[in-house]
C-alpha positions in Angstrom: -39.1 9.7 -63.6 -39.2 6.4 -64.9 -39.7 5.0 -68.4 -42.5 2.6 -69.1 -44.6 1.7 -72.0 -48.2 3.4 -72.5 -50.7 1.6 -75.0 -47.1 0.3 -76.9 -45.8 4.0 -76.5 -42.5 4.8 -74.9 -43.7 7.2 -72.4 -42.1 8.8 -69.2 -43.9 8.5 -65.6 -44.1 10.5 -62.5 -46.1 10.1 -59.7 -46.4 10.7 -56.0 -48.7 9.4 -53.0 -51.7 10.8 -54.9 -51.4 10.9 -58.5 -49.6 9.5 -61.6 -49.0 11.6 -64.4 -47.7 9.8 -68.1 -46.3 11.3 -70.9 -45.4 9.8 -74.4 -41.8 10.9 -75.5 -42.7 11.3 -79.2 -45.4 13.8 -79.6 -45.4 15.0 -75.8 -49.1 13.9 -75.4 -50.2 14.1 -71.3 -51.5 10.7 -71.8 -53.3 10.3 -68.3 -53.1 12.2 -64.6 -54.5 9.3 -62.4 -56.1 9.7 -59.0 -54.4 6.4 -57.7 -56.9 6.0 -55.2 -59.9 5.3 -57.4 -58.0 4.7 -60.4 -59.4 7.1 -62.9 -57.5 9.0 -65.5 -59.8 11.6 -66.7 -58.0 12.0 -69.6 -59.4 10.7 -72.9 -57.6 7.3 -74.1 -58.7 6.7 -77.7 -59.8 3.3 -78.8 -58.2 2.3 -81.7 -54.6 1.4 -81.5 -52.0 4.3 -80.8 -48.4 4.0 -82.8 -45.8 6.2 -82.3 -45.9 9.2 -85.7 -42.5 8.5 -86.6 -43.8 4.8 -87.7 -46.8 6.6 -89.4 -47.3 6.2 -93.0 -50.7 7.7 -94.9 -49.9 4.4 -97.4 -49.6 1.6 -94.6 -51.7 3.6 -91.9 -55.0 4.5 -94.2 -57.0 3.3 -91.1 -56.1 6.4 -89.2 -58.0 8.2 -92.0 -56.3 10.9 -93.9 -52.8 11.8 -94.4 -53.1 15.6 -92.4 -55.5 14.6 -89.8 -53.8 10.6 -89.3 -50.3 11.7 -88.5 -52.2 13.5 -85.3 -54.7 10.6 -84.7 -53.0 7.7 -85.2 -51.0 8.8 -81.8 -53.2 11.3 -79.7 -53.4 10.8 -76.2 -55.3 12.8 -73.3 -53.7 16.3 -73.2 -52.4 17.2 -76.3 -50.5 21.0 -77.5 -51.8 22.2 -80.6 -48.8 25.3 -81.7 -48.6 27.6 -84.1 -51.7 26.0 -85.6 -54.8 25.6 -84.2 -57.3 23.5 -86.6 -55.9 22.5 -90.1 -53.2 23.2 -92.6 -53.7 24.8 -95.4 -53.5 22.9 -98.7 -49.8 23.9 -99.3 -49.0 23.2 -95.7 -50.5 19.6 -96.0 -48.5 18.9 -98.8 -45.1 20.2 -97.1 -45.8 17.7 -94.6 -47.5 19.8 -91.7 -50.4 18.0 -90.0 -53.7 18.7 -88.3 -52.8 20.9 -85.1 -49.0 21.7 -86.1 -46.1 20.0 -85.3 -45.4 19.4 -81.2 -47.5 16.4 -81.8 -45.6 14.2 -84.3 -42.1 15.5 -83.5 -39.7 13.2 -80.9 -38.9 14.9 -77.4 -36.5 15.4 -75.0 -37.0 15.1 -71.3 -34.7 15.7 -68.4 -35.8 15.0 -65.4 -36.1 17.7 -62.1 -37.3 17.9 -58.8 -40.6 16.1 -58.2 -41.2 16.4 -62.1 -39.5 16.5 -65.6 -38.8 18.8 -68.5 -39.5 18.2 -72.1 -38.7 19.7 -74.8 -38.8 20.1 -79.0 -37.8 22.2 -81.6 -40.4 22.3 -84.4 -38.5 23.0 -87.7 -41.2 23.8 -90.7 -42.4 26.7 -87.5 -39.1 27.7 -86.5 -40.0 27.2 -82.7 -38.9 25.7 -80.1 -41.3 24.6 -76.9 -40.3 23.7 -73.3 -42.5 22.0 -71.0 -42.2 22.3 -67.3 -43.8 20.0 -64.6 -43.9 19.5 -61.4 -46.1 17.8 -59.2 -47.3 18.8 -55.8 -49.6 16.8 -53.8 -52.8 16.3 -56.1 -51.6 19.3 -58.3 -49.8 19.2 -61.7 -47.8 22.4 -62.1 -46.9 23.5 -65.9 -44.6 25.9 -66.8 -43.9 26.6 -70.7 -42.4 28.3 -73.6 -42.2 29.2 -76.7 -39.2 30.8 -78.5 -39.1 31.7 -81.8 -35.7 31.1 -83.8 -36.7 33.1 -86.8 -36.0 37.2 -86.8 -39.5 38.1 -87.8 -42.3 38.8 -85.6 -45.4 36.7 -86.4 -49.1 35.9 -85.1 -49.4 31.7 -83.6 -52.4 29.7 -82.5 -51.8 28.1 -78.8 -54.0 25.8 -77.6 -54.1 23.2 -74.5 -56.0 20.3 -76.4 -57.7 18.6 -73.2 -60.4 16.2 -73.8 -61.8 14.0 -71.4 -63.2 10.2 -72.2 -65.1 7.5 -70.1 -65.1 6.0 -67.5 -64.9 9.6 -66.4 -67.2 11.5 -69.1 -70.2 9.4 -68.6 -73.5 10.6 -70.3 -76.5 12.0 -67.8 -73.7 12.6 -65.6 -70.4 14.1 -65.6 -70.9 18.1 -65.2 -68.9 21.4 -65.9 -68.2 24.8 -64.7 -66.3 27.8 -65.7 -65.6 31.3 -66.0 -67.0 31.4 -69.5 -69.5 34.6 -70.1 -69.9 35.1 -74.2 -70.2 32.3 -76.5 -70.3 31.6 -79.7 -71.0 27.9 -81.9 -68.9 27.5 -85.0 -70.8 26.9 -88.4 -73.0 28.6 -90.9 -74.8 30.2 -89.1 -73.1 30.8 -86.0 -75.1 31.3 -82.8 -73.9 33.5 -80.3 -75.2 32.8 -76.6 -74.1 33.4 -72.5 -73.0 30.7 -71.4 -74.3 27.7 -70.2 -77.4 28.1 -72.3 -77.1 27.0 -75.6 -80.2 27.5 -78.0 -81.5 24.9 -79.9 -84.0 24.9 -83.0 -86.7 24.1 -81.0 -86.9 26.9 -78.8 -85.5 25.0 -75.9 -82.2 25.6 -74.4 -79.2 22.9 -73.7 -77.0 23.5 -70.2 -73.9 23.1 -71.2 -72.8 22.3 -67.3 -73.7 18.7 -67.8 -72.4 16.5 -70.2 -75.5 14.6 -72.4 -73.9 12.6 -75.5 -76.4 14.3 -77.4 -74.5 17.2 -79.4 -73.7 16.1 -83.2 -70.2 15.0 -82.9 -68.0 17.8 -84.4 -69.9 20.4 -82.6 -67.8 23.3 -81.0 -68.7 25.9 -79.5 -66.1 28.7 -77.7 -66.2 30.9 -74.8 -64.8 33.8 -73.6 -63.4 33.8 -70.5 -64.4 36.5 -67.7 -62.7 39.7 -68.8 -63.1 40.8 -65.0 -61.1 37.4 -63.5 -57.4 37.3 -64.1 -58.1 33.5 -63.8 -59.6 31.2 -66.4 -60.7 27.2 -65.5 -62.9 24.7 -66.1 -64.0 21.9 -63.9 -65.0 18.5 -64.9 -67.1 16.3 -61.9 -67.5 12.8 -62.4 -70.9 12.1 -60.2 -70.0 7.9 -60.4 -66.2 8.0 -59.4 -66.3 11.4 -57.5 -63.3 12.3 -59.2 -62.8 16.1 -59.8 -60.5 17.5 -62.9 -59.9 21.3 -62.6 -57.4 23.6 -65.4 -56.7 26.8 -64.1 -54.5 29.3 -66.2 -54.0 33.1 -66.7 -56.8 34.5 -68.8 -54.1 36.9 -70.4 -52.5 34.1 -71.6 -55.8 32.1 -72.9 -59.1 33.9 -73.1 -60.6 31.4 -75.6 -62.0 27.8 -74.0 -63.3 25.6 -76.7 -65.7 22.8 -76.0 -65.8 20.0 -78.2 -67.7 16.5 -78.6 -67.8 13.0 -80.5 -70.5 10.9 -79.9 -70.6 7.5 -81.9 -71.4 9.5 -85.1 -68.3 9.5 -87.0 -68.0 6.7 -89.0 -65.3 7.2 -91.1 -61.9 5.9 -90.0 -60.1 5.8 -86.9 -63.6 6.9 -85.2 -65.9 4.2 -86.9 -68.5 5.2 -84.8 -67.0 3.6 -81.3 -66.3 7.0 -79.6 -67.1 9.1 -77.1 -65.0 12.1 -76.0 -65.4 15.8 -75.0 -62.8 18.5 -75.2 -62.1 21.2 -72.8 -59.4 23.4 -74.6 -58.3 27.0 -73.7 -56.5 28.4 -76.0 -55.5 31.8 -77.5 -57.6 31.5 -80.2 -61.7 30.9 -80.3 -61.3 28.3 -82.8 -60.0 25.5 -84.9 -59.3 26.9 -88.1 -56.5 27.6 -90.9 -53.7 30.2 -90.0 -55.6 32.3 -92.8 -58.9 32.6 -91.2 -57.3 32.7 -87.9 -55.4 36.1 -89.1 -58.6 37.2 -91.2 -60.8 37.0 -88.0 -58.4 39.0 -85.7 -60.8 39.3 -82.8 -64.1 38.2 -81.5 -66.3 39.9 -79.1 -63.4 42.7 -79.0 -60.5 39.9 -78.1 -57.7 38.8 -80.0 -57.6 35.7 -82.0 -54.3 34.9 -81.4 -51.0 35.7 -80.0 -47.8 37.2 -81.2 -44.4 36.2 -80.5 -41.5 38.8 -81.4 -38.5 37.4 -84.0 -35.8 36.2 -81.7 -37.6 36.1 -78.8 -39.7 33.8 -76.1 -43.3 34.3 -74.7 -44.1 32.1 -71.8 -47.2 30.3 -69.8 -48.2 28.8 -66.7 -51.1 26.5 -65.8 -52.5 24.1 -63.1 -54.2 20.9 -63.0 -56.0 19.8 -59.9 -57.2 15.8 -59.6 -58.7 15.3 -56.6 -62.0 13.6 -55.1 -65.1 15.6 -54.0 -68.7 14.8 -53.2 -69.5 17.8 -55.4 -68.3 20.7 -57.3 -67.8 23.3 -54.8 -70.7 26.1 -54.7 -67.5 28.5 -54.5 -65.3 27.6 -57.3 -62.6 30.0 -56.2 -62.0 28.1 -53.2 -59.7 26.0 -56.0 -58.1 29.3 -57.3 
């Protein structure tokens, strides 16, 4: 691994023939996983200026918005972790310092590197936690092994989500197209709408197909899936049509049954968005979505699934996951051919 500086962040690199994989050191973002031929990073790259969260200030920062959800913005990158907490803090939780999405991404990590990869690692001390990130790459894969230990003696309930979102040149409007083992879904919101997936209702009577990507849903619109209860394997694939660049996740559905998907499109006007971007996120997770650790705990389960995932006191759960970046004319018609 070598060190190298990514949008002014100190950031760690691997790469082989095929790919390039980046992470930023504080925070632990996946910034990009390049398919060097082309040259596209289907990972999202936000455009305003990213600054590393120990620098971060809610006084000297305001354009990064407010002081819960800036500390997160003001440095997300691509492929973010979002542990223990999956959506905000609570009110007292703000105040003691704890922003948007918990703590992996504003704390510093350590990496080591190993054998065609790297480990990093970070202890998280308002959560009591402590994460470990394996990864290794292997031809046009990207291996990740992780886990979480928990250094209190109590057994307790956490949010774990992979935060993927994906920005252009990949995610192009008309265009870029999904698929995945999602059957039941349900939007977020008052009311909520529950639907099979890909159709989503709309108030005209019509339907939107959720397995291409249109820039056309509000920005801030989420809707969650549940993965097939008769697969042991959960993924999503994202096809990019222009650069016929392919971006495949594939996990255990034990460990995530929940895949949120999530868009901005030039709607958000307040700061850092002002209205400039376009993003979509692809995030499986052990719980169906981003909310406080009290609603998370109030809503248990969701079409007879748990909301979230205990760890015992003193103890460590563990996770593995794939990424696949490769070129295709198409998404294959058999999408277990990738499995």
């Amino acid at each position: 691994m070598k060190q190298v500086s990514f949008r002014n962040r100190r950031a760690l690199q691997i790469e082989n023939q095929l790919i390039r994989l980046t992470t930023v050191i504080e925070g632990g973002h996946i910034a990009e996983i390049t398919h060097k031929r082309t040259g596209i990073n289907p990972l999202w790259v936000p455009p305003w200026p990213s600054i590393e969260p120990s620098v971060y200030s809610p006084l000297k920062h305001p354009e990064y918005g407010t002081a819960s959800e800036g500390r997160l913005l003001s440095g997300i990158l691509g492929h973010n972790l979002c542990l223990d907490l999956f959506g905000p803090p609570s009110d007292q939780e703000a105040a003691a310092g704890i922003p948007l999405h918990g703590e992996t991404n504003t704390v510093e990590w350590t990496f080591t590197e190993r054998s065609n990869g790297l480990t990093g690692s970070c202890v998280l001390p308002g959560s009591q936690l402590r994460f470990t990130r394996e990864i290794q790459l292997l031809a046009d894969e990207v291996q990740f092994a992780e886990t979480v230990e928990n250094l209190s003696p109590f057994d307790r309930p956490i949010a774990w989500t992979e935060h993927v979102t994906l920005g252009p040149p990949f995610l192009d409007r008309g265009t870029t197209e999904f698929r995945t083992s999602a059957t039941r879904s349900r939007t977020i919101g008052t009311p909520s709408i529950d639907f099979d997936w890909p159709r989503l209702p709309e108030s005209d009577g019509q339907f939107k197909n959720l397995e291409r990507y249109t820039n056309a849903a509000a920005s801030g619109s989420f809707s969650t899936h549940l993965m097939d209860p008769s697969k042991d394997v959960g993924y999503f694939i994202a096809y990019s049509p222009k650069s016929e660049v392919l971006v495949a996740y594939l996990w255990r559905r034990e460990d995530f049954p929940w895949l949120g998907m999530w868009e901005e499109n030039h709607l958000r006007i307040h700061p850092p968005w002002n209205g400039r971007t376009m993003t979509c996120g692809l995030e499986f997770s052990a719980s169906p979505f981003p909310e406080t650790r009290r609603e998370m705990i109030d809503r248990n389960r969701l079409f007879d699934t748990p909301c979230y995932r205990w760890i015992p006191g003193k103890s460590s759960v563990g996770v593995q996951f794939r990424a696949i970046v490769r070129t295709a004319k198409a998404i294959p018609a058999d999408h277990t051919a990738l499995l």
